[in-house]
C-alpha positions in Angstrom: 84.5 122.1 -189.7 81.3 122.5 -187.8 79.4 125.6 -188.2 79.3 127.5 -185.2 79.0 131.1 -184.0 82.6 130.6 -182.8 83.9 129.6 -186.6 82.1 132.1 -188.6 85.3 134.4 -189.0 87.2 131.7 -190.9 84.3 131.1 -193.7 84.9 133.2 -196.7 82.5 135.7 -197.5 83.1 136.4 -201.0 80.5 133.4 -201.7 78.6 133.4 -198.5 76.2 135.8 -196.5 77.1 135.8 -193.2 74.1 136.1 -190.3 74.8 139.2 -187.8 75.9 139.0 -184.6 72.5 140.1 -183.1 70.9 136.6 -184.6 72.4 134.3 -182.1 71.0 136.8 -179.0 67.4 136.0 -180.6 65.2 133.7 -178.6 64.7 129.8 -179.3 61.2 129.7 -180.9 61.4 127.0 -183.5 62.0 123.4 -182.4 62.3 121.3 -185.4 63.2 117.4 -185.7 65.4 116.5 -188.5 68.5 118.0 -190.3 67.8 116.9 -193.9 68.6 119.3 -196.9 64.9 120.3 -197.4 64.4 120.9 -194.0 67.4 123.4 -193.9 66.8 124.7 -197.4 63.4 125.7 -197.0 61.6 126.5 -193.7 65.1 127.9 -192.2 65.5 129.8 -195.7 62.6 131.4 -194.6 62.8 131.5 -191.0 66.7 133.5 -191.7 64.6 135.9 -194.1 62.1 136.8 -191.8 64.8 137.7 -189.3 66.9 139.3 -191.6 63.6 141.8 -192.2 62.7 141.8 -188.8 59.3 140.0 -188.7 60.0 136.8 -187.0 63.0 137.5 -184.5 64.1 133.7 -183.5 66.0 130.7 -183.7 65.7 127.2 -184.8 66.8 124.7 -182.3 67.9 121.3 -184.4 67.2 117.2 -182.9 68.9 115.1 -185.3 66.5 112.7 -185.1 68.5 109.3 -186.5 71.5 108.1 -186.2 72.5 109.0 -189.9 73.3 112.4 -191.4 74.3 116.1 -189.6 73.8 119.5 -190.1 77.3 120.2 -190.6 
């Protein structure tokens, strides 16, 4: 399944924190090249906590930038 705004509803949230609707309204500020595990497991981390406390406001826009690996 790929993640998508669309999808969320069928992910179950007795394991996972779901983002809020608002999130996906926030503006595109963050370009970043690459979809590897550290990439997603620490600058987004904090990027998702920042908006969460209403500091940063914005979204990360993903280029997978080989041929090998996704995001999903």
């Amino acid at each position: 399944m790929l993640l998508s705004r669309y999808n969320l509803r069928n992910v179950n949230t007795d394991k996972v924190v779901l983002p809020n609707d608002a999130l996906f309204e926030l503006p595109e500020k963050v370009l970043q090249f690459g979809t590897g595990v550290l990439l997603r497991g620490l600058p987004d981390y904090f990027i998702d906590k920042a908006n969460r406390h209403g500091i940063f406001n914005g979204r990360i826009v993903v280029v997978k930038s080989t041929s090998r690996g996704d995001s999903a």
